[in-house]
N, C-alpha and C positions, 0 to 999 in steps of 0.2 A: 266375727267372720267377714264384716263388710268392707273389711281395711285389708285383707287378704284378696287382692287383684290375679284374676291370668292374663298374660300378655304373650308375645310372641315367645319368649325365651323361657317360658314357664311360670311358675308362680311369682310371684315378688309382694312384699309389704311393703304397705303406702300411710302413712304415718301421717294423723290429724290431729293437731295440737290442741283444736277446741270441738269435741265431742260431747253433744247432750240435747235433749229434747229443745225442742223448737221455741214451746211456750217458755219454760225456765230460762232458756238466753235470753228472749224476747220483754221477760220481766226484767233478769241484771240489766241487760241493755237500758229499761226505761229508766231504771234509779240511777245509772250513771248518768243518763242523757239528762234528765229531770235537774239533778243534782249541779251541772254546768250550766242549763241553761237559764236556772235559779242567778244564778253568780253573773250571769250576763245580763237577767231582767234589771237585779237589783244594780247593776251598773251602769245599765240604760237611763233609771230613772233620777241618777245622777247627773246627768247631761241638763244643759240649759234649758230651760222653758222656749216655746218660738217670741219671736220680736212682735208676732201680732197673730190676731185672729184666725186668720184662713193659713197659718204655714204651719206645717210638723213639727218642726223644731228639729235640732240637731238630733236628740234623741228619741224620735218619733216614730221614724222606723226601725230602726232597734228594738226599742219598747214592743212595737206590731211583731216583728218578727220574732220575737222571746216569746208573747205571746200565744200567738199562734203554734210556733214550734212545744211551745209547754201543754196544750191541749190536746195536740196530735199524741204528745209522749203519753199523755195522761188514757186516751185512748187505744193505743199501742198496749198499755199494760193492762187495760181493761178487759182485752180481745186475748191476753196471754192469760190472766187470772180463769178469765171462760174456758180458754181451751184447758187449764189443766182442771178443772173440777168437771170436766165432760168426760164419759166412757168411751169417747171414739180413741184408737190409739192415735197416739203424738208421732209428728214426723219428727226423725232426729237431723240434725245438722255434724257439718265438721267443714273446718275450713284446712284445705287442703296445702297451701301456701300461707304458711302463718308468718314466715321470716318479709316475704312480699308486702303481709297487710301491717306488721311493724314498721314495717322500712318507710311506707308511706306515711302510714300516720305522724313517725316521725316527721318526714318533708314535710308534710302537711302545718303541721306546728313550727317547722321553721319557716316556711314561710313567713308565715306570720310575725314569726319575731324580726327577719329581716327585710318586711316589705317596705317602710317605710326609709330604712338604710340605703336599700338598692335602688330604690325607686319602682313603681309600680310593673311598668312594661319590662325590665331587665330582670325584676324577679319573676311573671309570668313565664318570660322565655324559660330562665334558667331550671326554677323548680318542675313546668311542663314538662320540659326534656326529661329531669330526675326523676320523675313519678312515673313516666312512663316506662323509663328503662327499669326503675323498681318491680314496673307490673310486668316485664317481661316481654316487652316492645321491641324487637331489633331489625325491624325495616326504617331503612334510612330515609324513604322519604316520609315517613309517618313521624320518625324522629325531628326531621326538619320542621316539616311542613304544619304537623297540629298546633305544637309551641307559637310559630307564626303566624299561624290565621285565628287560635285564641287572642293573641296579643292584639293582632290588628283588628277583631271584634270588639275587644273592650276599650280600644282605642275609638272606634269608630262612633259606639255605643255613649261612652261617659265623657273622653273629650270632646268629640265632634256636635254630636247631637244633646247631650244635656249640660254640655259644658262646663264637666268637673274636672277641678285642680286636681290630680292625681301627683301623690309625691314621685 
């Protein structure tokens, strides 16, 4: 009954792709995220060693952030296993724009594949602009404008100030 909406025109149905308790997503979610960011730890710790004592090394911060991100997962699924073996009821979810949170993740992942082709600041622009018209963006100067003050943040940020070679 909670997908059955009234609006000005009378009833209508409103269709949620992903419907189910809170704590149950909250578990799949951890074993996917778990599951990737295993493949990332283990790929981190493939990276070179640092050249001396006091530096990270190339894969330093990777390794930290796999890390870190793997305990939060671990924790996440901890607080979802709690929630479902408690009597209080569960809150359910449903994501309302499911073609939206596809479309992204897609971009998301191509970015990736082509940051290094494009070069850093021409992929920021370009997939910025895509993700947001993904999400449903259609003021123009927000289409402009966020692409370009991201781009010239991480410009400012890694070229200027810690002076990384960005491809």
């Amino acid at each position: 009954m909670d997908d059955i909406l009234k609006n000005d025109k009378g009833w209508r149905f409103q269709l949620g792709l992903l419907r189910g308790a809170s704590p149950v997503i909250d578990l799949i979610g951890s074993v996917v995220l778990f599951g990737i960011f295993w493949v990332y730890l283990r790929s981190s710790l493939a990276l070179p060693p640092p050249l001396n004592d006091i530096d990270i090394g190339a894969g330093g911060f990777p390794r930290l952030l796999a890390l870190a991100t793997l305990v939060a997962i671990v924790a996440m699924a901890i607080s979802a296993i709690y929630r479902l073996l408690d009597r209080v009821p569960v809150n359910w979810v449903s994501v309302r724009r499911p073609v939206s949170v596809a479309l992204t993740i897609g971009l998301l992942i191509l970015q990736s594949v082509y940051f290094e082709q494009l070069g850093a600041l021409p992929c920021v622009l370009l997939f910025g602009l895509l993700t947001m018209l993904a999400c449903g963006e259609r003021r123009v100067l927000h289409l402009i404008g966020v692409p370009i003050a991201l781009a010239a943040f991480i410009y400012v940020v890694f070229v200027l100030a810690l002076h990384v070679n960005l491809p």
